[in-house]
C-alpha positions in Angstrom: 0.0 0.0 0.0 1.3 3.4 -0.9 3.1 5.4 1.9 3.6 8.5 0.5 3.2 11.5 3.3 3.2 15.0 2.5 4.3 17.9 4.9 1.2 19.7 5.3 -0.4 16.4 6.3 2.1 15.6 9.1 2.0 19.1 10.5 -1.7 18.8 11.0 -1.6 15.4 12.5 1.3 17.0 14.5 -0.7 20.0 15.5 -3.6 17.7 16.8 -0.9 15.7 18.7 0.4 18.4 20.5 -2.5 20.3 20.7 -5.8 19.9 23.4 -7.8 16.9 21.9 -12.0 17.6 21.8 -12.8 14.3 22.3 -15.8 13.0 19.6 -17.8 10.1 21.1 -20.1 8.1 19.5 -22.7 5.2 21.6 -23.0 3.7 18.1 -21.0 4.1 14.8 -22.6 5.6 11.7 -23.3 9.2 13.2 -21.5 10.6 10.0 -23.8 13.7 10.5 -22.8 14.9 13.7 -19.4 14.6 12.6 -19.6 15.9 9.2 -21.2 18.8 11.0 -18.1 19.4 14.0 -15.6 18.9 10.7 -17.8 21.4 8.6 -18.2 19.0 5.6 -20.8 17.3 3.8 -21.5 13.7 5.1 -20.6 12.1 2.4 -17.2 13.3 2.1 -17.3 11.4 5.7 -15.0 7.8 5.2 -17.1 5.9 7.4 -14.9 3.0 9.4 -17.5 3.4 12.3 -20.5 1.7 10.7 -20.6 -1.8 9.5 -22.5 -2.0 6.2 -21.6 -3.5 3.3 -20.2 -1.0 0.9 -21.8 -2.8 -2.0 -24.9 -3.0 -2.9 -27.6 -5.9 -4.4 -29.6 -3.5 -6.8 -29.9 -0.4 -7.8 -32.3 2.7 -6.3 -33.6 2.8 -10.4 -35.8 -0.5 -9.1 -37.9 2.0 -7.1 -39.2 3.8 -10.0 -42.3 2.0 -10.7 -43.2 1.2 -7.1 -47.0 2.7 -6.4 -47.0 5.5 -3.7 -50.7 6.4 -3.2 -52.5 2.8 -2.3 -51.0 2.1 1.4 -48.5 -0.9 1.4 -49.3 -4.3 2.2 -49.9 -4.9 6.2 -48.9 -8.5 5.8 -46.1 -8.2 4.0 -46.7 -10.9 1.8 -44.5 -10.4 -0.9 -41.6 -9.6 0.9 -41.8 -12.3 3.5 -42.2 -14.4 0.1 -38.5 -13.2 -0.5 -37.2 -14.1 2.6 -38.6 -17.6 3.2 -36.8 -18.1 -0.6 -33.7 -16.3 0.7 -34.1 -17.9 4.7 -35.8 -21.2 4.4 -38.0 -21.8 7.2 -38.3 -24.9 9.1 -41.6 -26.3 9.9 -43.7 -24.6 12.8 -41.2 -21.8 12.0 -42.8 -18.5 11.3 -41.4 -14.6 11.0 -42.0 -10.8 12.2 -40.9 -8.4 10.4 -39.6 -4.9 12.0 -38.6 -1.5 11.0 -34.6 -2.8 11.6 -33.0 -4.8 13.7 -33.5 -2.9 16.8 -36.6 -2.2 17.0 -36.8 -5.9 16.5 -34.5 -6.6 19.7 -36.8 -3.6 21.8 -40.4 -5.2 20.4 -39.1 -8.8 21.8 -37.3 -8.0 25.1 -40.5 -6.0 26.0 -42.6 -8.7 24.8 -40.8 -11.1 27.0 -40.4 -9.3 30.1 -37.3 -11.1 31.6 -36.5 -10.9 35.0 -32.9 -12.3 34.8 -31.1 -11.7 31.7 -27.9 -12.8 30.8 -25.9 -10.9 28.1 -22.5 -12.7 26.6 -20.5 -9.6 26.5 -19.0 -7.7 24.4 -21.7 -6.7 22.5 -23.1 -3.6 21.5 -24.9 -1.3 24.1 -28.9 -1.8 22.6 -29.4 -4.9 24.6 -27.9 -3.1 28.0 -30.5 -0.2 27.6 -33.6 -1.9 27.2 -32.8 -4.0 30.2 -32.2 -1.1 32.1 -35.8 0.3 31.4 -37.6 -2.9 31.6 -35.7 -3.3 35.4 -34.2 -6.5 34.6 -31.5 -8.2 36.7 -28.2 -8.5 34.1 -26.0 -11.1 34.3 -22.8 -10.3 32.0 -20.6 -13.5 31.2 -17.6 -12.2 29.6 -17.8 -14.2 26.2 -13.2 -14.2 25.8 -13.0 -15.5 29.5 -15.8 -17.5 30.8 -17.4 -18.7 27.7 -19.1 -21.8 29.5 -20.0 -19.8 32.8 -23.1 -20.9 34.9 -26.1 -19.2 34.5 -29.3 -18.7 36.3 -32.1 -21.0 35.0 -34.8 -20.1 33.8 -33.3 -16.6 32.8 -33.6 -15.1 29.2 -30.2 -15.4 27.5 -28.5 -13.2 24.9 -25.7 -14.2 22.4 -24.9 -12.0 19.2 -23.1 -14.6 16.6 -20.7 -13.4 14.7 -20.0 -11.4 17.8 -19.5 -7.3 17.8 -17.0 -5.4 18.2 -14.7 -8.6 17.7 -16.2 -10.4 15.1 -15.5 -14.3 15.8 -17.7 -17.0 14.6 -18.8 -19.4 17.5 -19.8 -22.9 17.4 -23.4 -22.5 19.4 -23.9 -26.7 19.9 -22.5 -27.0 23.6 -23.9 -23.4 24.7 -27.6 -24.4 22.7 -27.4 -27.7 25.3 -26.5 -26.1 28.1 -28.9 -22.9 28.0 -31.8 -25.7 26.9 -30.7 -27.9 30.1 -31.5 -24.7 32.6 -35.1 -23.7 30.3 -33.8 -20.7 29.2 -35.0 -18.1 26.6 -32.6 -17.9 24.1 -32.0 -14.8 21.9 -29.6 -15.2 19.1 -28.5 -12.4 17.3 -27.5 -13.1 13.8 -27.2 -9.7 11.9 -23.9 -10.3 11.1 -24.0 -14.0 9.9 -24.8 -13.3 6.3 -21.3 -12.5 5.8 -19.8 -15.8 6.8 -19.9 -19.3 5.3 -22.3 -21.0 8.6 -25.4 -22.1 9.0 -28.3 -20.4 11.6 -29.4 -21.8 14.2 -32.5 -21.4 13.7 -33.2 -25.1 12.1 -33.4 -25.8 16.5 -36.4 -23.6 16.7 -38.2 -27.0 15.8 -37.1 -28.9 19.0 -37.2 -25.5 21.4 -39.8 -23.4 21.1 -37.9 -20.8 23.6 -35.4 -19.9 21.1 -35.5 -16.6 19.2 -33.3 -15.5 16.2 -32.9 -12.1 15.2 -31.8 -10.7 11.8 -30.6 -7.6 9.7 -31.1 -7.2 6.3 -29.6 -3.8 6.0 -25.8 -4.6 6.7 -25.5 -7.7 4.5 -27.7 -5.5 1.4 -25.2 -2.1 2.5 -28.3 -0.2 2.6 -29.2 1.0 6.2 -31.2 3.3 5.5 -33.7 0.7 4.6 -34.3 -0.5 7.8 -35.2 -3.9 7.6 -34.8 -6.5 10.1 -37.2 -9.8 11.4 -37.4 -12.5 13.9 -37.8 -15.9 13.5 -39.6 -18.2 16.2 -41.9 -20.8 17.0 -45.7 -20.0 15.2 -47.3 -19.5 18.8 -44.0 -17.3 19.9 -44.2 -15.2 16.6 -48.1 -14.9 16.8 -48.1 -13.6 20.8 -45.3 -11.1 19.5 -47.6 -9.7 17.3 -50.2 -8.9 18.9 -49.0 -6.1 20.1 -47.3 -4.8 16.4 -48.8 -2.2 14.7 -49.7 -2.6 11.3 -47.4 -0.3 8.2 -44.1 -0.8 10.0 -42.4 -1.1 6.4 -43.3 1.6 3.7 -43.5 0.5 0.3 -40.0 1.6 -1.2 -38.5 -0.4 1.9 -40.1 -3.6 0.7 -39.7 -3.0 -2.9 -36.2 -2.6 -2.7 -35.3 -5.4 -0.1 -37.3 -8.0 -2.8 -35.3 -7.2 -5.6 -32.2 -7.1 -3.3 -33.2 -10.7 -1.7 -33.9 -11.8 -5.4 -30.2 -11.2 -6.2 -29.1 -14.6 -5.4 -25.7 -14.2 -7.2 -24.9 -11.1 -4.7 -24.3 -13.6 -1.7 -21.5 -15.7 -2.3 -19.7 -12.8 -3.8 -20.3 -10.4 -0.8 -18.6 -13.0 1.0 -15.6 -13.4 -1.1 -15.2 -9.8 -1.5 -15.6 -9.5 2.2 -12.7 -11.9 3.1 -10.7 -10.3 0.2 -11.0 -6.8 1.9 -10.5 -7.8 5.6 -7.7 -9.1 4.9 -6.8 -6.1 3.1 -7.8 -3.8 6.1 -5.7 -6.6 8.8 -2.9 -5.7 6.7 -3.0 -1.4 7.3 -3.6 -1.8 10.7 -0.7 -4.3 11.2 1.6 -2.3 9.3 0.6 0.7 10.8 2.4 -0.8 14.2 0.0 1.5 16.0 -1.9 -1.7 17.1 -0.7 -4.7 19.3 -3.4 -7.1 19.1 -5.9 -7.2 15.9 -8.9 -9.7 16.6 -9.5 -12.5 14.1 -12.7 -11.6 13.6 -14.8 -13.4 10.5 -17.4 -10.4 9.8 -17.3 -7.4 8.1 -15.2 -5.5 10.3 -12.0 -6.1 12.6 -11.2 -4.7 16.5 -8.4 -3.9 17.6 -6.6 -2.6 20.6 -3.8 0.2 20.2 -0.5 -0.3 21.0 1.0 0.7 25.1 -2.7 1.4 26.1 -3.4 3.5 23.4 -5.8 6.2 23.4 -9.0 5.7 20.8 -10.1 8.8 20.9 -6.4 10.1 20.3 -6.5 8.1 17.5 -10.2 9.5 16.2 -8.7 12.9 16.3 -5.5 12.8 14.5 -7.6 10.8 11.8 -10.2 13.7 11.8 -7.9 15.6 8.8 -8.5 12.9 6.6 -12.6 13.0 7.3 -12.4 9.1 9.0 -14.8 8.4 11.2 -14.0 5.1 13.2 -15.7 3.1 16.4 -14.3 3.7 19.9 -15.3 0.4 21.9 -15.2 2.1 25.7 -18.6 1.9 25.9 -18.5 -2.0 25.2 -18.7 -4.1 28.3 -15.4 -5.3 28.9 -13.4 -3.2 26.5 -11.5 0.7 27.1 -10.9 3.1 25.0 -8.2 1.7 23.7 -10.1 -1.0 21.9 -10.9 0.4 18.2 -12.9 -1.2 15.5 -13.0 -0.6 11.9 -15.5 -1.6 9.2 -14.3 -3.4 6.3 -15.0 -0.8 3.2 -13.6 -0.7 -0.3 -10.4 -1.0 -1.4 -9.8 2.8 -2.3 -10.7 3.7 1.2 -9.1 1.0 2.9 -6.1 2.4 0.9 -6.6 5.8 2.3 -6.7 4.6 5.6 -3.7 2.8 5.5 -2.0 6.3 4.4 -3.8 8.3 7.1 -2.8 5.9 10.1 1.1 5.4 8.5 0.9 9.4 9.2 -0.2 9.0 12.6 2.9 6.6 12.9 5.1 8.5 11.5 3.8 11.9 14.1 3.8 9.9 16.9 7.9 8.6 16.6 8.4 12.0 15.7 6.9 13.4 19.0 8.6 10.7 20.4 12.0 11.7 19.2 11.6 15.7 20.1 10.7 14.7 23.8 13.9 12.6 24.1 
């Protein structure tokens, strides 16, 4: 990857370095609008590393052209839950609720479910911890790197995001599914992020356990989240109590039309996840060669976290990329992880490539700041 550095760049980078920091913090990635509006840009001159969404997309917004705006859309869905039994099959006894996004999907279940005790395999992003907190339910965090296999309370609603986030690994479910099944536990598994890997869902065990809940996103895999599409799958009778309380137009018509042409483009899956790999492995390689990193996770999504070198400052890091309009994911507010613990979307090769050059700058500022104080 090109290394070249210019002057001006490394004096700004410099001036940041030495300068006071205003630190930009984020409870979730993608706000390129608040940041576009503290750098006084547009947002999309905003390189996004914060937000994990796949920077290609299955169809085009020309699909939309003939799709009727007067009549209201279709309260059942039918076409586009058409799409995803095609694109999802469904086991037998296995039905879905669709939502405006992933989650709303994870609010609309955790309230329907009421859990008193409820245990969340941590890290994982902060949605789950805040609708606990307002529904008053007694958390139990089992930190997922150390105590994978921890006991649990029975009878307690359990919460497992697979791929994980911010770290991205890939678990093998079968020993957890038995033991959270052996103490009648709820299970929640949240797949948003499983589309991009090779694996199958767990939801084929919704047949056998009519507890168990799988959540998905349509929006990251398609790289369009502002369609916000996400469902659940569960057991008929789990799915129909659910939507009792669901009001009816969740999903506007352009949403739908565009997810069924999207779901209809079969072709896009296996080279999403080819591309994927290709590019991660691109991205492992500027953050390993940056040297501004000492441990990257080998995560098997469409990002990669990583923790900065000596204890590292994130938000350090955020501002002295700020010059270059890169936005990235601080993981402080991760259970478990500090701000030194960064994560970075997997995007195209052009910006992957430009920030590879921006962080070789921040390499090359910091041994210089390093050299003036010896």
């Amino acid at each position: 990857m090109a290394k070249s550095i210019q002057c001006r760049d490394l004096f700004r980078v410099f001036r940041v370095f030495r300068g006071q920091i205003a630190v930009f913090r984020m409870n979730h990635g993608g706000n390129i609008y608040r940041f576009a509006r503290r750098l006084g840009c547009l947002p999309e001159q905003v390189l996004d590393f914060s937000a994990n969404i796949n920077p290609k997309q299955a169809v085009d917004l020309n699909c939309l052209q003939d799709v009727q705006l007067t009549p209201y859309a279709d309260p059942d869905y039918g076409l586009l839950k058409q799409a995803i039994a095609q694109r999802y099959p469904l086991p037998a006894g296995v039905d879905i609720e669709l939502f405006n996004g992933a989650s709303a999907a994870i609010f609309a279940l955790l309230r329907s479910l009421q859990p008193q005790d409820l245990v969340l395999y941590t890290p994982l992003y902060g949605e789950y911890a805040h609708i606990a907190g307002e529904l008053g339910c007694t958390v139990h965090n089992v930190n997922r790197f150390n105590h994978l296999l921890a006991d649990i309370p029975e009878r307690s609603t359990v919460i497992f995001v697979n791929p994980s986030t911010p770290d991205g690994q890939l678990y093998d479910l079968q020993e957890l599914l038995a033991a959270w099944q052996a103490a009648d536990c709820t299970i929640i598994i949240d797949e948003s992020f499983l589309d991009f890997c090779s694996a199958d869902s767990v939801a084929k065990h919704i047949a056998h356990y009519d507890k168990l809940y799988v959540i998905k996103s349509l929006s990251k895999f398609y790289g369009c989240a502002g369609i916000r599409i996400g469902f659940i799958l569960a057991a008929t009778a789990a799915i129909k109590k659910l939507h009792r309380f669901e009001p009816a137009w969740k999903l506007s018509s352009l949403d739908m039309a565009y997810m069924q042409q999207a779901l209809a483009n079969t072709g896009f899956i296996e080279q999403t996840r080819q591309q994927t790999a290709y590019l991660r492995d691109l991205l492992h390689q500027a953050l390993q060669e940056s040297a501004l990193f000492d441990k990257i996770y080998p995560g098997q999504a469409n990002f990669l976290l990583a923790r900065m070198a000596n204890g590292g400052d994130g938000y350090r890091l955020q501002a002295q990329l700020e010059p270059s309009r890169i936005l990235i994911r601080v993981c402080d507010n991760f259970e478990g992880l500090d701000k030194s613990h960064v994560r970075f979307a997997v995007k195209d090769e052009q910006a992957i490539a430009r920030l590879a050059d921006s962080l070789f700058i921040v390499g090359a500022t910091s041994v210089a700041h390093s050299s003036l104080g010896d």
